[in-house]
N, C-alpha and C positions, 0 to 999 in steps of 0.2 A: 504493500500500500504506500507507504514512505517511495517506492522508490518513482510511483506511479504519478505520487504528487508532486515532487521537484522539477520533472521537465516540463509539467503543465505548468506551473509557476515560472520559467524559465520562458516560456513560450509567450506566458502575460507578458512579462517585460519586455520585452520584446519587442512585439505588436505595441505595447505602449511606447516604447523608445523611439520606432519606426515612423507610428501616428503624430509625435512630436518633431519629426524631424525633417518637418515641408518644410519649403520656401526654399530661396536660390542656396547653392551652397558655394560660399565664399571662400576661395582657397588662400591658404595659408605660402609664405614663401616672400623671392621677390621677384621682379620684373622680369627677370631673366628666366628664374624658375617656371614661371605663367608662361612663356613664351616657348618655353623649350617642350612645356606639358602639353599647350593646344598643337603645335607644329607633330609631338607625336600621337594623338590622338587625331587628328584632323578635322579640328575643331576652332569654332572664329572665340575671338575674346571679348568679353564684355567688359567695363573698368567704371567703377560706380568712384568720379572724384569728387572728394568733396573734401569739404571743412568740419572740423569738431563743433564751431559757434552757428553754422547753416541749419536754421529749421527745417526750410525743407528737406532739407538732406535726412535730417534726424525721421521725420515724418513719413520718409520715402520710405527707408532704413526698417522703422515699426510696422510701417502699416502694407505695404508694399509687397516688397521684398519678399516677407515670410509667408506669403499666399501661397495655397498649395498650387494651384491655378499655373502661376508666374515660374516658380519653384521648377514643378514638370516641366515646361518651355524651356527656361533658361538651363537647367543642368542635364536636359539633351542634345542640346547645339552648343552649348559655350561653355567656356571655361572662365569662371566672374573671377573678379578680382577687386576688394577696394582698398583705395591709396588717397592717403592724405595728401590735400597739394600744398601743406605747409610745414611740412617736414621730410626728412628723407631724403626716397627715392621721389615723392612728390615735388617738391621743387622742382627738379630737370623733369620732371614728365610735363608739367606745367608750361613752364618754357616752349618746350619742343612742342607742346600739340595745342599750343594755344588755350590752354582754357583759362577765363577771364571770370566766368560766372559759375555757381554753385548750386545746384551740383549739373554735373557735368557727365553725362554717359557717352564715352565713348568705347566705340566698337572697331577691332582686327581683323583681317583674314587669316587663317592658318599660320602665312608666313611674318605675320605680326605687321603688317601694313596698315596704317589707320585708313576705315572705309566706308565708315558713319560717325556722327555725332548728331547729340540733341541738346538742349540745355533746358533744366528747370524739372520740378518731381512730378511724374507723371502717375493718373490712377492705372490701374494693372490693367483697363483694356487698351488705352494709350500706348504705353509701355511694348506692351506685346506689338501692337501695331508696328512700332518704330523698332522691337526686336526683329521683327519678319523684313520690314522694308533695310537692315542692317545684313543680311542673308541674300539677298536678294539684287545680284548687277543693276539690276534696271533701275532699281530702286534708292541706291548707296549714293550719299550725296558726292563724294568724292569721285566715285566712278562717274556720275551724272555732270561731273567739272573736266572732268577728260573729254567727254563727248563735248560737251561744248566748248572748249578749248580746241580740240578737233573741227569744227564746224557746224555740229548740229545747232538748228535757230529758230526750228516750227515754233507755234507759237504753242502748241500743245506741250512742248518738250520743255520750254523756257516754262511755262508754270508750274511744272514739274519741280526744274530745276530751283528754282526761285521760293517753291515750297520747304523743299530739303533744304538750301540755306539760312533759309530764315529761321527753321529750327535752331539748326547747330548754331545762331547767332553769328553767320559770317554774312558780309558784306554780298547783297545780291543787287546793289544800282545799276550795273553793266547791264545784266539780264534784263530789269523791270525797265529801266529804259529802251533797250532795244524791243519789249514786247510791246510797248503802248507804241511806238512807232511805226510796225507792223500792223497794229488794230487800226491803227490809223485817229487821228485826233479829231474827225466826224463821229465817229464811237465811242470816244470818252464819257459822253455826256447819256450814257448808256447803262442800264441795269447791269452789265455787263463789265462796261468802261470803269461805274462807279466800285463795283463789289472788288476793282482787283487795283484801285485807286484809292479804296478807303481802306486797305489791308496792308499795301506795300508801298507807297509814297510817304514817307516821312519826315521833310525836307522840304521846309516852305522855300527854299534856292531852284527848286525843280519847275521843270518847263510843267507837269503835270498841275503840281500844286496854283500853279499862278491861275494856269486857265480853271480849274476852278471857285478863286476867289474872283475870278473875273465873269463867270458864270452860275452863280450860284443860284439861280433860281431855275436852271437845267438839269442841274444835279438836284437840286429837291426832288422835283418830280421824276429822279431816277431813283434817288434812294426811297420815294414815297416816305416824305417826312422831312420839315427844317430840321426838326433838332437833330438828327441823324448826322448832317452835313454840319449845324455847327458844333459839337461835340468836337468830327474831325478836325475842323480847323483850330479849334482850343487844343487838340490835342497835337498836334503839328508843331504849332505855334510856344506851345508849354517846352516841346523837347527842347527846340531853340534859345526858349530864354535859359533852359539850363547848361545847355551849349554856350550861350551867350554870359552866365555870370561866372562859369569857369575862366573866361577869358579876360576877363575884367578891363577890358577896352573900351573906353568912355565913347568914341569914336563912333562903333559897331554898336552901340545904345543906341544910339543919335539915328543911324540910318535905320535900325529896329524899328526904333519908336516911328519912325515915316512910312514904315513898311506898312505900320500898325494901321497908323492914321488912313492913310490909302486902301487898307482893304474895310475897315470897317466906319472909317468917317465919324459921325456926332458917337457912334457906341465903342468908338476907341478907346476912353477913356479908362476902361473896367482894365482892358487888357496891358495898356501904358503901363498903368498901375501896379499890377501883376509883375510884369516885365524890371521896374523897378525895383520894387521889392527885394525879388528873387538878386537882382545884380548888386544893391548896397546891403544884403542879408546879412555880410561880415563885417560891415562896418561899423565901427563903433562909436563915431561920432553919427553918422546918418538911420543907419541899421532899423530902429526902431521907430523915428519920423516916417521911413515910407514903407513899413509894416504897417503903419498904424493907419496911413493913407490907406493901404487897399483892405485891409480886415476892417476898419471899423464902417467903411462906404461902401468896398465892390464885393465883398468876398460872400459867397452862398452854398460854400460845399464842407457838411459837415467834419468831414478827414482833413482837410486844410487847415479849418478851426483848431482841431485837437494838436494837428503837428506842430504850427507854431507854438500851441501854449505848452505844449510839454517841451519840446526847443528850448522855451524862455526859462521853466523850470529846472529844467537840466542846468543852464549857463550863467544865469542870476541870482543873485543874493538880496539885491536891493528892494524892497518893498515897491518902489512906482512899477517896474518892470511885471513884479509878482500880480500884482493887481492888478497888470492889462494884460497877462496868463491866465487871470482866471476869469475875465471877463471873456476873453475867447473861447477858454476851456467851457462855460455857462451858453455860450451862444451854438457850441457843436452839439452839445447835449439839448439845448432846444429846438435845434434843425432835428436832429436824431439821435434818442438817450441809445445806450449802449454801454457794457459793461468798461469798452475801451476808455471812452469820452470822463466815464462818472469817476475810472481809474483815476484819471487824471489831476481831475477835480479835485479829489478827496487831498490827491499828491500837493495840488499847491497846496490847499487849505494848511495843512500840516506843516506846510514850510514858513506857513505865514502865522503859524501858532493857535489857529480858530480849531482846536481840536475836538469839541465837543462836533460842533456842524460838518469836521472831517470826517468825525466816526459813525454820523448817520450816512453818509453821502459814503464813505467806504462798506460798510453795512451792504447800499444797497446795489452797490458795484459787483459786491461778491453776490450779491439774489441773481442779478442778472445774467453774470458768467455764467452758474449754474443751470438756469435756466436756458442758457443756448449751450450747453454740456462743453463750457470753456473750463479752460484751469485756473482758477482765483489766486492762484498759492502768492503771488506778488501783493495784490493786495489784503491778502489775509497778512500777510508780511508786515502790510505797514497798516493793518489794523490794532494789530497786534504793541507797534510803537504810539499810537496814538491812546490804546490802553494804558498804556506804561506812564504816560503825562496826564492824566487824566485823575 
């Protein structure tokens, strides 16, 4: 009987062991090892880079990854591998395969040739998508950069192409340029024209972009809808100003702010604003006169509200500062409360010593995280300090 029972309990474990042990398997070693294992197995390589401080990585990492779903997929064609890109071997792999942003999947052939890339955490039907189109010649953005290097230019191929780039977050203007000039610029102003103009133009410098701030009641009625078309062009226009306060050339203001004036005339005003802001942000004699210009007259989007007042949190001490933090921090939360926003809030209150009114408003910061199945543990953190003064 004893002896009957041991390899049935051996057999549990087992099966238990086994049923624990979905999701991709991550090999151990280094670059070279990975490289010499897929080339002998004849297998492509999968490289999950990331950073230790990247959520989504972290996110990818938990929620992801360990699906049995992904797991099958991945450890019958690949050999994974993940590598810090701030330490190590991650630095020179970094370097050499360009990764800029986190996290970062790039994919090998056998002979260890990079042949895809994607950037940013994808859910597991995503994921597999771009594991299959990483398998796949036709599909590999790299292989799809030889062909057009070679001369492919339908315009079927270029959207192709210009899809897989914009993944992996490489430069596709060459491509998106030469495809609207094939479509021809009587089509731009096209459901067609618009869907591959409000996707892949992002550069108000662009012959696309001009024609249409110069046409914009063509493009309504292709996007069917203004705010559609004006979204895009806030969004265009947003990249620029932060293009533009990187540079910090008074100069390239000047000609901005014309650009401004010219495409949107008497309703400039909102966007000047903006655009300022954004370019005197670090200054610290100006910095907060033209914050206070666009938040306390043009500003209407709740996440803005919150960024600068936790910004000013972070950076200040002073009480005038803290006060016009928390009046922004009060104005996101009455565009749209949110455990994010009420975070906030409670954070100045506390700096500013109103602790009893921090411990309600943190109170109900943590109702709300929970209630959208967020993690509070930060502001339980500084609940917890406002207990402590209290």
């Amino acid at each position: 009987m004893k002896n009957k029972i041991l390899p049935l309990f051996a057999l549990l474990l087992m099966a238990a062991f086994t049923a624990g042990a979905q999701g991709i398997n991550f090999q151990k070693g280094n670059w070279a090892d990975i490289k010499a294992k897929a080339k002998a197995e004849n297998k492509h390589i999968f490289v999950d880079a990331f950073t230790t401080w990247c959520g989504p990585c972290k996110w990818q990492s938990k929620k992801i990854f360990p699906q049995k779903e992904v797991g099958d997929f991945f450890n019958k064609n690949y050999v994974s591998f993940k590598l810090d890109m701030e330490k190590g071997e991650g630095l020179a792999f970094a370097k050499k395969y360009k990764v800029r942003a986190y996290p970062t999947l790039v994919y090998f052939n056998p002979q260890g040739e990079m042949v895809h890339k994607t950037v940013g955490a994808y859910p597991a039907k995503k994921l597999l998508k771009q594991a299959n189109n990483a398998l796949n010649p036709e599909t590999q953005v790299y292989t799809l950069q030889r062909k057009f290097e070679k001369g492919e230019k339908s315009n079927a191929f270029l959207k192709q192409y210009i899809e897989a780039l914009s993944t992996a977050y490489e430069d596709y203007s060459k491509p998106a340029d030469m495809y609207l000039a094939q479509l021809g610029q009587d089509k731009w102003a096209t459901a067609e024209g618009w869907k591959f103009i409000s996707k892949y133009v992002r550069k108000s410098s662009s012959e696309a972009f001009e024609y249409v701030m110069k046409n914009q009641a063509k493009f309504v009625a292709a996007a069917e809808g203004k705010g559609k078309v004006e979204k895009y062009i806030a969004r265009v226009l947003t990249t620029d100003m932060r293009r533009l306060a990187r540079s910090k050339n008074k100069e390239e203001l000047a000609s901005f702010k014309k650009k401004l004036k010219d495409a949107f005339g008497k309703d400039a005003d909102k966007h000047i604003a903006k655009a300022e802001y954004m370019f005197y942000a670090r200054d610290k004699e100006k910095g907060m006169q033209y914050a206070c210009k666009y938040f306390d007259k043009y500003c209407d989007n709740h996440y803005e509200f919150n960024s600068i007042a936790w910004n000013y949190y972070k950076k200040y001490d002073d009480t005038q500062r803290l006060e016009k933090a928390l009046a922004w921090a009060k104005q996101s939360v009455k565009l749209k409360k949110a455990s994010f926003n009420t975070d906030t809030q409670a954070h100045i209150l506390f700096k500013l010593k109103r602790y009893k009114k921090a411990k309600k408003v943190a109170e109900e910061s943590i109702e709300l995280a929970k209630k959208a199945k967020q993690n509070p543990k930060e502001t339980e953190a500084l609940l917890a300090k406002i207990n402590a003064k209290l």
